[in-house]
N, CA, C and O atoms as a Tinker XYZ file with bonds, in Angstrom:
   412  protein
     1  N     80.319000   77.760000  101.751000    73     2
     2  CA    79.987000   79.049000  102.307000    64     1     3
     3  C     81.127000   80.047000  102.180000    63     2     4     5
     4  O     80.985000   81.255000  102.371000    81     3
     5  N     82.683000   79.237000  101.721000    73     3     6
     6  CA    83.617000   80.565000  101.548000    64     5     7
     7  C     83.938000   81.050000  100.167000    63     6     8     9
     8  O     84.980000   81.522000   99.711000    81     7
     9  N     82.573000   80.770000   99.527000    73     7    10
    10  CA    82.952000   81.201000   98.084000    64     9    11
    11  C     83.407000   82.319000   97.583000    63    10    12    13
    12  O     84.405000   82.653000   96.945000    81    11
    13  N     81.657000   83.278000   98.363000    73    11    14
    14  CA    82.038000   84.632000   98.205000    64    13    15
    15  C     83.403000   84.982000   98.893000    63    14    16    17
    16  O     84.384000   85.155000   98.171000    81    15
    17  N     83.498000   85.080000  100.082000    73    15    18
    18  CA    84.559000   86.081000  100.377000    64    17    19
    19  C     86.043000   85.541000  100.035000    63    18    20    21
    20  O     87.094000   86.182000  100.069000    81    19
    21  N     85.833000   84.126000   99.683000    73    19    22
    22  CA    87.319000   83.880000   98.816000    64    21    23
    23  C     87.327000   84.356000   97.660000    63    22    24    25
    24  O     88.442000   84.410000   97.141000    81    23
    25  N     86.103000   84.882000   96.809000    73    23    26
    26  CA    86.415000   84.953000   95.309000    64    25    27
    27  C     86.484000   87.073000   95.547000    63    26    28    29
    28  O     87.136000   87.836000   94.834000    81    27
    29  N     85.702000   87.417000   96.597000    73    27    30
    30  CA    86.037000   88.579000   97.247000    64    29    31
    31  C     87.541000   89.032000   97.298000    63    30    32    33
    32  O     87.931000   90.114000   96.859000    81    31
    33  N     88.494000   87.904000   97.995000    73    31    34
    34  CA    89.546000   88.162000   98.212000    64    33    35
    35  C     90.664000   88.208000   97.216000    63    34    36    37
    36  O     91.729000   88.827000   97.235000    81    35
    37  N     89.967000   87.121000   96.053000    73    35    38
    38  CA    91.127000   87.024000   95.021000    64    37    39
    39  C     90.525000   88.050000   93.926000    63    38    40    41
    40  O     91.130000   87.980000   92.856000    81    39
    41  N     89.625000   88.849000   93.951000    73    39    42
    42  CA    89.659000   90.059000   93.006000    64    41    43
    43  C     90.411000   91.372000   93.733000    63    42    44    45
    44  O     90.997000   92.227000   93.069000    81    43
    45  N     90.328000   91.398000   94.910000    73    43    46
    46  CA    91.484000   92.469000   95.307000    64    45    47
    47  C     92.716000   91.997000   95.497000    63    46    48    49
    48  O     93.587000   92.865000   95.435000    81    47
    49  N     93.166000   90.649000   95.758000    73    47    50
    50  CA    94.510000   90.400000   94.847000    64    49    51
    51  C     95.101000   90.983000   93.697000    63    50    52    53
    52  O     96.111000   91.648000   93.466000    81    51
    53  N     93.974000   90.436000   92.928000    73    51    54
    54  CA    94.402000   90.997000   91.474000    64    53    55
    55  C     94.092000   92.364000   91.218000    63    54    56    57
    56  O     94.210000   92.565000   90.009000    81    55
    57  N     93.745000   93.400000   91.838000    73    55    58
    58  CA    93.496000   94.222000   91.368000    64    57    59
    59  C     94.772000   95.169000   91.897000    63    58    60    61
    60  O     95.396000   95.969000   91.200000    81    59
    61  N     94.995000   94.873000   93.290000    73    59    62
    62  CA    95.912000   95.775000   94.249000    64    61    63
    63  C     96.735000   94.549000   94.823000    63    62    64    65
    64  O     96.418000   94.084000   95.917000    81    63
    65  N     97.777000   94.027000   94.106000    73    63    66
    66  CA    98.446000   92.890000   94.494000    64    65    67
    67  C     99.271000   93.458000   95.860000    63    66    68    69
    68  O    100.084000   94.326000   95.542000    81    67
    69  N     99.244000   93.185000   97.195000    73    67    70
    70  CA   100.714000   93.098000   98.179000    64    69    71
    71  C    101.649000   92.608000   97.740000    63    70    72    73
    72  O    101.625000   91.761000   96.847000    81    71
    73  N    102.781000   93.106000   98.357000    73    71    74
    74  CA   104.080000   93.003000   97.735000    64    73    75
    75  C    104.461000   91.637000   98.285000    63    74    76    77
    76  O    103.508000   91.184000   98.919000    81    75
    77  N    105.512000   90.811000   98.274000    73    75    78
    78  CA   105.646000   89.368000   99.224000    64    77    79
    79  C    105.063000   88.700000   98.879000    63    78    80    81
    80  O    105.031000   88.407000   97.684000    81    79
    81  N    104.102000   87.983000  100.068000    73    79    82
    82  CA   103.400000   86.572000   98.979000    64    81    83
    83  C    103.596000   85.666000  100.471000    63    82    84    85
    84  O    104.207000   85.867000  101.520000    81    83
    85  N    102.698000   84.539000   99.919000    73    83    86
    86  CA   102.842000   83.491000  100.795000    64    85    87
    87  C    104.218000   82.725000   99.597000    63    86    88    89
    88  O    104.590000   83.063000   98.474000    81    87
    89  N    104.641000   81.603000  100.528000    73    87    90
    90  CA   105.592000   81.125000   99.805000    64    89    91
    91  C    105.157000   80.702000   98.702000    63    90    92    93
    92  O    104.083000   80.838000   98.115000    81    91
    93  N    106.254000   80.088000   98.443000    73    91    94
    94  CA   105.433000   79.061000   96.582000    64    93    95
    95  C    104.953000   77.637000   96.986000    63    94    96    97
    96  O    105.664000   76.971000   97.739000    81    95
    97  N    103.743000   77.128000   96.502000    73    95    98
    98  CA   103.110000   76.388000   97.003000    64    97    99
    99  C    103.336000   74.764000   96.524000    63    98   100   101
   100  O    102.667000   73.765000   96.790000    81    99
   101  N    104.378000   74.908000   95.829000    73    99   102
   102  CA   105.396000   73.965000   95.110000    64   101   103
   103  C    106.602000   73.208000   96.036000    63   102   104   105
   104  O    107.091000   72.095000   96.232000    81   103
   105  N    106.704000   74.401000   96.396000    73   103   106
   106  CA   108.424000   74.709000   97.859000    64   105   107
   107  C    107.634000   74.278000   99.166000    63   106   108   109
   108  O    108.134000   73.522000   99.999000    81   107
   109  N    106.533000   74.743000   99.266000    73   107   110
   110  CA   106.125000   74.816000  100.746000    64   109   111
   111  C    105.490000   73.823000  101.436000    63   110   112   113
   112  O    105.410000   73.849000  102.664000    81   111
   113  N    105.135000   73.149000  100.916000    73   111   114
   114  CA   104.111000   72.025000  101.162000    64   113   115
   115  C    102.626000   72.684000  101.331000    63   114   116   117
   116  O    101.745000   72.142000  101.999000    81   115
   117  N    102.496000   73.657000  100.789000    73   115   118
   118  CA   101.047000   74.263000  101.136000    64   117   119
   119  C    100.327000   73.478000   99.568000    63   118   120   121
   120  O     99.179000   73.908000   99.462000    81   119
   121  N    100.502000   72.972000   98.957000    73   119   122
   122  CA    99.315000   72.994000   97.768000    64   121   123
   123  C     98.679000   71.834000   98.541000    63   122   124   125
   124  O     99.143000   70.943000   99.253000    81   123
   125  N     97.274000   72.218000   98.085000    73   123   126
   126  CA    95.865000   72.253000   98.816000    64   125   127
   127  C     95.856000   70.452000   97.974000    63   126   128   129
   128  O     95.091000   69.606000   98.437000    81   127
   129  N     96.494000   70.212000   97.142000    73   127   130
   130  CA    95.858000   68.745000   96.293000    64   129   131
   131  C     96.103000   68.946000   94.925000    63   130   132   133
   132  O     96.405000   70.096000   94.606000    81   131
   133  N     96.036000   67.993000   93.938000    73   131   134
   134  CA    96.564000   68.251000   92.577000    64   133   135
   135  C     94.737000   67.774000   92.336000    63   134   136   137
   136  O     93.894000   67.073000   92.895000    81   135
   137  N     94.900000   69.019000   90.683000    73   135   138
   138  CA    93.120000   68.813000   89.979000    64   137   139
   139  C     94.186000   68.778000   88.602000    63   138   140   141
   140  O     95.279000   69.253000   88.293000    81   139
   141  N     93.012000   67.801000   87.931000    73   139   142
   142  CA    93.411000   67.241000   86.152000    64   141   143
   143  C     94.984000   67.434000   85.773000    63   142   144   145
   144  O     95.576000   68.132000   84.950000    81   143
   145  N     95.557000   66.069000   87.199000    73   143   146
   146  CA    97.227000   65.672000   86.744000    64   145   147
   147  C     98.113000   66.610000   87.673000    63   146   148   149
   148  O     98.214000   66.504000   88.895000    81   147
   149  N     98.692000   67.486000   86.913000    73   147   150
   150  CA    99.882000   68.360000   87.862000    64   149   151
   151  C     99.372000   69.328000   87.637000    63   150   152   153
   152  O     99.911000   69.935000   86.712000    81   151
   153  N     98.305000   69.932000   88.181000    73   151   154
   154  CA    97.759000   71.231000   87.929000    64   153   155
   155  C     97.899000   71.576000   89.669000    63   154   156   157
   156  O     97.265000   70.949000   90.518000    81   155
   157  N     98.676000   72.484000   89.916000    73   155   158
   158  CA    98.275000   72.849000   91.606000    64   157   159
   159  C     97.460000   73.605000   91.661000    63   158   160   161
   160  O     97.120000   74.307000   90.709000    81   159
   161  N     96.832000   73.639000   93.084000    73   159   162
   162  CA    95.856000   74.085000   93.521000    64   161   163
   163  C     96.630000   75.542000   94.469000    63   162   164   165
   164  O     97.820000   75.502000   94.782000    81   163
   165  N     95.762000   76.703000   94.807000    73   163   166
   166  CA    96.264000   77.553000   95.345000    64   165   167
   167  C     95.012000   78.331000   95.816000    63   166   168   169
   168  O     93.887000   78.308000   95.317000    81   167
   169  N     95.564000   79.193000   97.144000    73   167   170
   170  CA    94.489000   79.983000   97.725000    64   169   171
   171  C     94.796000   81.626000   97.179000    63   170   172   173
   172  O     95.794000   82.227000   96.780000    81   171
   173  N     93.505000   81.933000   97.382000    73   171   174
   174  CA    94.046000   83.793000   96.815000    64   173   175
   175  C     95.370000   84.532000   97.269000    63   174   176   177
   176  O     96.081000   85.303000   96.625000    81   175
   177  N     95.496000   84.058000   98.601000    73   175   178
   178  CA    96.471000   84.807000   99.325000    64   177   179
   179  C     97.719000   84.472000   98.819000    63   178   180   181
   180  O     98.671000   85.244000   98.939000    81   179
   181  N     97.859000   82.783000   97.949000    73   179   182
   182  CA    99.635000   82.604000   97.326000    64   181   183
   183  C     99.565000   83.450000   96.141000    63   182   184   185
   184  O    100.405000   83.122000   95.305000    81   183
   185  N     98.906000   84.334000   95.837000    73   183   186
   186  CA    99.379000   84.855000   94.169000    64   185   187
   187  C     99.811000   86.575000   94.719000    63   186   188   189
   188  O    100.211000   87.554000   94.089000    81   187
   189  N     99.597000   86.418000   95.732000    73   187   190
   190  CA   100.511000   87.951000   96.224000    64   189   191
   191  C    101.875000   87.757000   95.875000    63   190   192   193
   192  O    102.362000   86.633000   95.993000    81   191
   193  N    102.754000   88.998000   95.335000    73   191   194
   194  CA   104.011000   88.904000   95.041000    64   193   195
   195  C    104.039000   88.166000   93.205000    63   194   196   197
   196  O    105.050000   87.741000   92.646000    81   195
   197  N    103.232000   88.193000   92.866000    73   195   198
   198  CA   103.136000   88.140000   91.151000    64   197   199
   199  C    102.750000   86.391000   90.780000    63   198   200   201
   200  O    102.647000   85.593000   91.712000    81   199
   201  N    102.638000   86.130000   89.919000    73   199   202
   202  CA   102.059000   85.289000   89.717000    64   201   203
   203  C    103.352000   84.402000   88.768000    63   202   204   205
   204  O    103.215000   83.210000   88.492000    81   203
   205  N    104.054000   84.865000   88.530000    73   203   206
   206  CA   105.461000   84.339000   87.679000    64   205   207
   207  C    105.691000   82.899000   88.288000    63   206   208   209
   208  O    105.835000   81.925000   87.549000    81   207
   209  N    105.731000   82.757000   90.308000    73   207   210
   210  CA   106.049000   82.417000   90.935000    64   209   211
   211  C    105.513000   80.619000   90.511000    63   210   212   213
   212  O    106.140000   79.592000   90.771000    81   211
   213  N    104.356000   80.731000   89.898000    73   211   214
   214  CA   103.554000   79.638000   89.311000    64   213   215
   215  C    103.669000   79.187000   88.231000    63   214   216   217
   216  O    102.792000   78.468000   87.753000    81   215
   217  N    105.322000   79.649000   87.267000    73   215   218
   218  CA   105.292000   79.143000   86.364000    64   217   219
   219  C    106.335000   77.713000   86.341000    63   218   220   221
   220  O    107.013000   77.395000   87.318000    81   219
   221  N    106.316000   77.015000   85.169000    73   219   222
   222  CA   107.118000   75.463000   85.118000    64   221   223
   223  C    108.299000   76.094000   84.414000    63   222   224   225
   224  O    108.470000   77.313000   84.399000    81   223
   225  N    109.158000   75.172000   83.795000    73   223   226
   226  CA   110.547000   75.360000   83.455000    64   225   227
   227  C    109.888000   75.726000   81.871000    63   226   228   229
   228  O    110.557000   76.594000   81.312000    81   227
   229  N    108.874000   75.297000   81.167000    73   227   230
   230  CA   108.773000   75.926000   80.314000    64   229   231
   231  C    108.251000   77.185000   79.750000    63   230   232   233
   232  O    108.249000   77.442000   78.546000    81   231
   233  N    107.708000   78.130000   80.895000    73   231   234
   234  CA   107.293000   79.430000   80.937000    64   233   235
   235  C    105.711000   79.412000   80.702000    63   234   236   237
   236  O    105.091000   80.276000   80.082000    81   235
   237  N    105.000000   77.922000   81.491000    73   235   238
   238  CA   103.767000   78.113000   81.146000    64   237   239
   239  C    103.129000   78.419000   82.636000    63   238   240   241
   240  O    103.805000   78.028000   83.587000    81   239
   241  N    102.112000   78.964000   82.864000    73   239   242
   242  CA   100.992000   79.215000   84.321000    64   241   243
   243  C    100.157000   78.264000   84.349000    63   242   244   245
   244  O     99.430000   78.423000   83.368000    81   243
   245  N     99.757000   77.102000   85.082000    73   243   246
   246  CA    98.438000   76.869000   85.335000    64   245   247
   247  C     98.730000   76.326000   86.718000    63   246   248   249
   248  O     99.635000   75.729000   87.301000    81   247
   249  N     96.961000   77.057000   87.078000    73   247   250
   250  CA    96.942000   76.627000   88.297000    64   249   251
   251  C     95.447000   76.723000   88.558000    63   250   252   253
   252  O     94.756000   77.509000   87.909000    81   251
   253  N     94.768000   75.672000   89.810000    73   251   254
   254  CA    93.480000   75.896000   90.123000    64   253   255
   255  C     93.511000   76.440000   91.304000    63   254   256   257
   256  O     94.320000   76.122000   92.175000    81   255
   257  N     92.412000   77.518000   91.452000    73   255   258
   258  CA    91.550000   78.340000   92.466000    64   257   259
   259  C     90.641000   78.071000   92.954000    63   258   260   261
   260  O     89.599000   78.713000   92.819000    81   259
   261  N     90.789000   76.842000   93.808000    73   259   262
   262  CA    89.068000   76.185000   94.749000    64   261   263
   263  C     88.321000   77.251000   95.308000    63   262   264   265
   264  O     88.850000   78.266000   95.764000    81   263
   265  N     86.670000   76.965000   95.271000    73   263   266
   266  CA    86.023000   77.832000   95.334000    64   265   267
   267  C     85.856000   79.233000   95.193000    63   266   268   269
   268  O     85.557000   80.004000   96.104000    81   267
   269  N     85.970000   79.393000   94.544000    73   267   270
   270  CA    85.832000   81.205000   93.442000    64   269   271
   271  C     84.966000   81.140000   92.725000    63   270   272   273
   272  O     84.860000   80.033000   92.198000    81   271
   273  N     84.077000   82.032000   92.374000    73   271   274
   274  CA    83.311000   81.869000   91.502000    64   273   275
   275  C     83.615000   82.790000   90.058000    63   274   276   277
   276  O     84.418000   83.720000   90.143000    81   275
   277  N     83.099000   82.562000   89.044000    73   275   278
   278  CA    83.257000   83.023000   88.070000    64   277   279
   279  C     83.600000   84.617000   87.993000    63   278   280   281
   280  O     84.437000   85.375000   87.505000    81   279
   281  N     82.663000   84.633000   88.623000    73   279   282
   282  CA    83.024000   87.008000   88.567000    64   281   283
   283  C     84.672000   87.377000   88.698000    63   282   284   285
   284  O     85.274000   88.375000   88.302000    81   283
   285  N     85.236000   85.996000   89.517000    73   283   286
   286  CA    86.657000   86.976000   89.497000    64   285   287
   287  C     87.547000   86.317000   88.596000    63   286   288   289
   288  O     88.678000   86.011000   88.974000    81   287
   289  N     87.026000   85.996000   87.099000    73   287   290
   290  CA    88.106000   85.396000   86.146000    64   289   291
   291  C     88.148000   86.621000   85.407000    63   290   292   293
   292  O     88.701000   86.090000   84.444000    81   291
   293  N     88.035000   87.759000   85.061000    73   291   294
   294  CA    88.062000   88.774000   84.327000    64   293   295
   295  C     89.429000   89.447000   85.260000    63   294   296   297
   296  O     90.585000   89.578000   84.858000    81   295
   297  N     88.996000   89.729000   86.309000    73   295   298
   298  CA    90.360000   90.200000   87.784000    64   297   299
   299  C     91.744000   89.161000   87.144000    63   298   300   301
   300  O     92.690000   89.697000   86.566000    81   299
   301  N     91.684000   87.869000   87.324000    73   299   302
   302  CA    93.330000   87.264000   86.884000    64   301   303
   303  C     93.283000   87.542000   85.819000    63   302   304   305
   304  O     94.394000   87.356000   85.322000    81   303
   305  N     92.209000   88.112000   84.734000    73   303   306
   306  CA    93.001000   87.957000   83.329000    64   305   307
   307  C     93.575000   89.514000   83.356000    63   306   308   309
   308  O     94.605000   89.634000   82.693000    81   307
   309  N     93.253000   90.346000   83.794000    73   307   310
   310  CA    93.945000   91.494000   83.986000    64   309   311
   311  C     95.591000   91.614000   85.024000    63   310   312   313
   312  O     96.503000   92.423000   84.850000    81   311
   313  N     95.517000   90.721000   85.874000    73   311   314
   314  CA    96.576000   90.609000   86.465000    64   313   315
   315  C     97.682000   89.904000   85.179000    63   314   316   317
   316  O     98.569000   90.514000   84.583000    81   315
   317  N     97.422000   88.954000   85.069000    73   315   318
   318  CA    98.112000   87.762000   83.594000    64   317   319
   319  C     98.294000   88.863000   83.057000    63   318   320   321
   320  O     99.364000   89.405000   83.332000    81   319
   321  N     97.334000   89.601000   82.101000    73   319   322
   322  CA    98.044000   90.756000   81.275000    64   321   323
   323  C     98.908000   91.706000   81.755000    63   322   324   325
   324  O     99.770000   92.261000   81.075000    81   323
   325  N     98.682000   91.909000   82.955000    73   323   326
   326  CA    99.503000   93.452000   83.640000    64   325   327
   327  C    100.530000   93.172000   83.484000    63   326   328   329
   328  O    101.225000   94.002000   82.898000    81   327
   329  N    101.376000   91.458000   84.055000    73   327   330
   330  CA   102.266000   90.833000   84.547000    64   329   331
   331  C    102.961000   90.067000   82.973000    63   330   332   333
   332  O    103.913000   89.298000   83.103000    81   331
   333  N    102.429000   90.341000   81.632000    73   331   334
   334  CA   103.422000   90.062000   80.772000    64   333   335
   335  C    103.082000   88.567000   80.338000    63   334   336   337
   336  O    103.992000   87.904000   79.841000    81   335
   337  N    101.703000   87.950000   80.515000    73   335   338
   338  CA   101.308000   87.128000   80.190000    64   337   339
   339  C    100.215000   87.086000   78.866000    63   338   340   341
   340  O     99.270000   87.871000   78.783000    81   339
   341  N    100.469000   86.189000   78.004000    73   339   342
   342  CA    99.772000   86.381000   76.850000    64   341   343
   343  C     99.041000   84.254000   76.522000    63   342   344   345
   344  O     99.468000   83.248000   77.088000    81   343
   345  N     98.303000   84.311000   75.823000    73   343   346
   346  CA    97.405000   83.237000   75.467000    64   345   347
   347  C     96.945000   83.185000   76.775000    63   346   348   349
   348  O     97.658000   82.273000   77.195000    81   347
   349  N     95.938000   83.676000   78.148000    73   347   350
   350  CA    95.582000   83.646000   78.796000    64   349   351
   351  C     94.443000   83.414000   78.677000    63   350   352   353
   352  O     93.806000   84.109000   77.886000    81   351
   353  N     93.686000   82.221000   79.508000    73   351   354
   354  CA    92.082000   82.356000   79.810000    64   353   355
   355  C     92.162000   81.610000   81.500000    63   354   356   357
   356  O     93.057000   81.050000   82.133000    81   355
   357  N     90.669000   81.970000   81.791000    73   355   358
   358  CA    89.926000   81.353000   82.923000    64   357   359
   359  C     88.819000   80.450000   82.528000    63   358   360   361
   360  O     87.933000   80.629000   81.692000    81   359
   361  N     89.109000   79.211000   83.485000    73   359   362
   362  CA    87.937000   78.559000   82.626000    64   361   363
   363  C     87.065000   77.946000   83.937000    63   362   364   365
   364  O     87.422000   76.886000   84.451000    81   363
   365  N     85.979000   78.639000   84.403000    73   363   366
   366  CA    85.283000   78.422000   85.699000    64   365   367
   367  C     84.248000   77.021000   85.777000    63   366   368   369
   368  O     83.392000   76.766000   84.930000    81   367
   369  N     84.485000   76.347000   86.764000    73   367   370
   370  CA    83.682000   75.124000   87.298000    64   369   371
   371  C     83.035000   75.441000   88.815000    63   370   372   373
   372  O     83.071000   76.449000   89.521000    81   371
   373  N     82.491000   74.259000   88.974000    73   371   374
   374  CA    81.612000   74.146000   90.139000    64   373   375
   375  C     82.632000   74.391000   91.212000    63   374   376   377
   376  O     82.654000   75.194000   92.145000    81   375
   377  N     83.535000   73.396000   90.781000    73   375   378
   378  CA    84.867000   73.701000   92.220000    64   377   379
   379  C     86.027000   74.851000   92.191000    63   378   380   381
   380  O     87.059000   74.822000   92.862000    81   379
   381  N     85.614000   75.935000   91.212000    73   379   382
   382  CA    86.871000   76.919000   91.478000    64   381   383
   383  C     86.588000   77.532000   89.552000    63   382   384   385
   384  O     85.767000   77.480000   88.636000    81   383
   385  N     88.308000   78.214000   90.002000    73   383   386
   386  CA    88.526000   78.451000   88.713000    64   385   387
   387  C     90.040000   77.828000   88.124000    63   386   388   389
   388  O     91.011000   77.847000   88.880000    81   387
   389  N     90.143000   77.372000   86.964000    73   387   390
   390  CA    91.484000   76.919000   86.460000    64   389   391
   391  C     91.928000   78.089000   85.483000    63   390   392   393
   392  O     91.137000   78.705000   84.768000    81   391
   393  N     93.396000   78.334000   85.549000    73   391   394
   394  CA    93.654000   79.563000   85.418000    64   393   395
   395  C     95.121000   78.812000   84.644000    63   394   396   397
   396  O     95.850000   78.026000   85.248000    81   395
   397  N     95.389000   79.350000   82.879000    73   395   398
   398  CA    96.599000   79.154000   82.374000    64   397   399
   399  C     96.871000   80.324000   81.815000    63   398   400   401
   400  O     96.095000   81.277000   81.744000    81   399
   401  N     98.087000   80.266000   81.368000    73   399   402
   402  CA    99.020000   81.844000   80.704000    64   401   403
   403  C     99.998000   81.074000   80.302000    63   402   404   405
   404  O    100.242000   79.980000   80.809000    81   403
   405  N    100.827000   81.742000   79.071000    73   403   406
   406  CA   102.212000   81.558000   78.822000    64   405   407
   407  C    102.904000   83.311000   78.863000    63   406   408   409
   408  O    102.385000   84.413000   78.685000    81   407
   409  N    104.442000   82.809000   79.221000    73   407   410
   410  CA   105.187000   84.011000   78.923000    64   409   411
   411  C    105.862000   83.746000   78.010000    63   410   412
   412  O    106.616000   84.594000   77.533000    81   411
């Protein structure tokens, strides 16, 4: 039932990012569970403060977005681009969206 207004929330993320951020969800003990290996999981509200914050030592992004639905993978690919990210896609499932970029 929090599909919509989570996938609500992470298109005005991306559209009108707040400055700050929840911490990094790496550091914090907030990631929600690991999906396909070391992929973290994250809520709309950790990608406030840019999305860089989600990258590995080799300058790659991935991360999954539980429950979102498809409409807001067009929103991160515009954020990914705004933010200097290139080979970007969204690739939407039943449980979210998985979201990679390189810089």
């Amino acid at each position: 039932m929090q599909r919509i207004p989570r996938t609500l929330q992470l298109m005005l993320y991306a559209l009108l990012p707040p400055s700050g951020g929840a911490p990094i969800p790496a550091r914090s003990g907030e990631v929600q569970g690991e999906v396909q290996g070391d992929v973290p999981r994250c809520l709309p509200r950790q990608i406030r403060g840019g999305m860089d914050r989600f990258l590995d030592a080799r300058g790659e992004l991935r991360l999954f977005i539980p429950d979102c639905l498809a409409l807001a993978a067009p929103f991160i690919l515009f954020r990914l681009k705004r933010e200097g990210f290139s080979r970007c896609y969204v690739q939407a499932s039943k449980q979210g969206l998985y979201v990679e970029g390189r810089r």
